[in-house]
C-alpha positions as CSV (number, residue, x, y, z in Angstrom):
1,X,150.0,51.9,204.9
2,X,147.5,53.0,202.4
3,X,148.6,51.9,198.7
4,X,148.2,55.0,196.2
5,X,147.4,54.1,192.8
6,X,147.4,56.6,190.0
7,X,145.6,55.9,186.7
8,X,147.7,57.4,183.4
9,X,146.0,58.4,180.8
10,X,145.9,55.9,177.7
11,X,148.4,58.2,175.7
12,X,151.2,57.6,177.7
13,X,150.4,53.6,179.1
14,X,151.7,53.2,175.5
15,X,148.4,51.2,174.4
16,X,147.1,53.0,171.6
17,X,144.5,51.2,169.4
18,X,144.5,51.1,165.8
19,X,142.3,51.9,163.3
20,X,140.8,49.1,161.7
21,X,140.9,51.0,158.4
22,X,144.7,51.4,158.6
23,X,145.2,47.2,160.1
24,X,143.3,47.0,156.7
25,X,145.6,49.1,154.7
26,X,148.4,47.1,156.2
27,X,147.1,43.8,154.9
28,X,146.6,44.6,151.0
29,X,150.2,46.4,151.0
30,X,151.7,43.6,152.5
31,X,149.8,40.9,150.3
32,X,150.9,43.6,147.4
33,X,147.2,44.2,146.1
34,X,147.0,47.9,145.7
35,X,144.2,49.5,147.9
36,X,141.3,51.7,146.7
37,X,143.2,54.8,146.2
38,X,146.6,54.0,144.8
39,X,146.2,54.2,141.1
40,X,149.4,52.6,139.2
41,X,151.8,53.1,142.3
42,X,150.1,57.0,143.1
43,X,147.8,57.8,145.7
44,X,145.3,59.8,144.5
45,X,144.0,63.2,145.1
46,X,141.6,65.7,144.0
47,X,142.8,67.9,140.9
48,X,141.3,71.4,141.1
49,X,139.3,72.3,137.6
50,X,140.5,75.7,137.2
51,X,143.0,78.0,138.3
52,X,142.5,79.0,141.7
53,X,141.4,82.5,142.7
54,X,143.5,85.6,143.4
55,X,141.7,85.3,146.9
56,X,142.1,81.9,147.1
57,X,146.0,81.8,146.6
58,X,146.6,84.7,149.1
59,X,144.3,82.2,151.9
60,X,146.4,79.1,151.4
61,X,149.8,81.1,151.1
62,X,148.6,83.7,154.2
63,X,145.9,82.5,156.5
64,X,146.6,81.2,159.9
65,X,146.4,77.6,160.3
66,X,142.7,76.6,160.9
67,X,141.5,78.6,157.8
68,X,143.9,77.7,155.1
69,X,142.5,75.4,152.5
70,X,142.7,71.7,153.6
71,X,143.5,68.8,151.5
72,X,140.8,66.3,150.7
73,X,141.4,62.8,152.2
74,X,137.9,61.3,151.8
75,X,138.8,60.3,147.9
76,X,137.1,56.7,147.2
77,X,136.3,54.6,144.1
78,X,133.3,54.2,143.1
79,X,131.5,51.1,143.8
80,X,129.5,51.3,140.7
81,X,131.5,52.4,137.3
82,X,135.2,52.4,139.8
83,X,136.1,56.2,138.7
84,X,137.4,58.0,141.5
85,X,135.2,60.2,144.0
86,X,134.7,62.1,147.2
87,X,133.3,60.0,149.4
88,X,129.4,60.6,150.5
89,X,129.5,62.6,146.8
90,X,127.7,61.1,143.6
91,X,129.9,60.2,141.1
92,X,130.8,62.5,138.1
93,X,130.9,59.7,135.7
94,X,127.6,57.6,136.9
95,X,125.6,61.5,137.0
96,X,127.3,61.8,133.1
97,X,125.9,58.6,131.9
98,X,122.3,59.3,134.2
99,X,122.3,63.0,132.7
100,X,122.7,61.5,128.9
101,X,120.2,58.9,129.4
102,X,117.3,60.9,131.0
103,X,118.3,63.5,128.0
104,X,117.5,60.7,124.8
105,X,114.5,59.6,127.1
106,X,112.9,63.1,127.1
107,X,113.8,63.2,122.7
108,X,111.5,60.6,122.8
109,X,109.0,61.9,124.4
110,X,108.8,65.2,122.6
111,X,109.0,63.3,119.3
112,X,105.2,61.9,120.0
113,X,104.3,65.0,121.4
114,X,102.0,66.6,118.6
115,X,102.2,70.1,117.9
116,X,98.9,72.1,119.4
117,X,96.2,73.3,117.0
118,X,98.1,71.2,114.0
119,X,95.0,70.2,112.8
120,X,93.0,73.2,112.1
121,X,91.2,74.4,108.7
122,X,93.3,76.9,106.8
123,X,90.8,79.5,107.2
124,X,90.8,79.3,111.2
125,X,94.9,79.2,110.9
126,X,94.8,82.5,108.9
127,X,92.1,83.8,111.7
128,X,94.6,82.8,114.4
129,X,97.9,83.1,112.9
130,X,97.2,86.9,111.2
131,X,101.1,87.4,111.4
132,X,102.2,84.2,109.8
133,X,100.9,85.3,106.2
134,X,102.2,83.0,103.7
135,X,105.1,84.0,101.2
136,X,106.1,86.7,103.6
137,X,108.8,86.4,106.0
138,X,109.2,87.2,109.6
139,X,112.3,89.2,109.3
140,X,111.6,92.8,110.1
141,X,113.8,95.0,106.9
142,X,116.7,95.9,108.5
143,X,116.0,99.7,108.0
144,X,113.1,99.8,110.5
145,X,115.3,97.4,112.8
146,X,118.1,100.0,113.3
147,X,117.1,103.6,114.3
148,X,117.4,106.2,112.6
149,X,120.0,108.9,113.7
150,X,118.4,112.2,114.1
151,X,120.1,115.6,112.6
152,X,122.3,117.6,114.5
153,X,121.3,121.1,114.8
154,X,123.2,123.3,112.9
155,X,126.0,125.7,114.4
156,X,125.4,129.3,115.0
157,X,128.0,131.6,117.0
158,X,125.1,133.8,117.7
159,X,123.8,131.1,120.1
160,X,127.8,130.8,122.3
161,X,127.9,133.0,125.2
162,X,131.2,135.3,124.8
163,X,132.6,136.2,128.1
164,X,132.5,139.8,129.0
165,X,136.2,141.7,128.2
């Protein structure tokens, strides 16, 4: 007799195999060192930073399934400052403290950066600079600012058309 021999699929042999991220998991709860994204006993998640949308609250109360809003899950520390992130996204605080640094390096700059045409003879600045007359300011009077309003016409009753009795 010829033996038969059916192969099961791997869901229902029983043998699953674990994710070494989770065998990890395992290890720090049980030596009680708190992994990456508990934060004083919480697991954390991304806060929104404003109020969600009319649109947006009627898609996570309303839409089917698949096109609901989905939680994040890819929330890291980062390796860096240790402020919490997205992971494969730059971190808010580390692109703060970058943003503020390249900001007092470019003061500098512009401090030695010398004004064009500073040193020209008074009578070539007045040549240049007809405008910038001193003791006068640059303020237009606020009369020629703000137009004028123009007259209205005056009534006549002559001009109405009456209807026809």
């Amino acid at each position: 007799l010829p033996s038969i021999s059916i192969k099961l699929p791997q869901f229902l042999t029983g043998q699953t195999e674990t994710d070494s991220r989770l065998e990890e998991l395992k290890k720090q709860l049980e030596s009680e060192e708190s992994p990456f994204m508990i934060d004083n006993g919480m697991i954390l998640r991304a806060a929104p930073k404003q109020h969600p949308s009319y649109r947006k609250r009627r898609q996570k109360l309303y839409a089917p399934g698949d096109k609901q809003i989905q939680p994040l899950n890819n929330i890291v520390r980062c390796p860096a400052c240790g402020h919490v992130k997205r992971s494969h996204f730059m971190c808010m605080h580390c692109f703060a403290e970058i943003r503020t640094f390249l900001k007092e390096k470019k003061k500098q700059l512009q401090e030695y950066i010398e004004p064009p045409q500073s040193n020209l003879d008074p009578v070539d600045h007045r040549i240049l600079y007809l405008s910038l007359e001193p003791g006068k300011s640059k303020k237009k009077p606020a009369s020629l600012s703000i137009p004028m309003r123009e007259e209205p016409l005056p009534f006549d009753s002559q001009h109405v058309k009456h209807p026809k009795k």
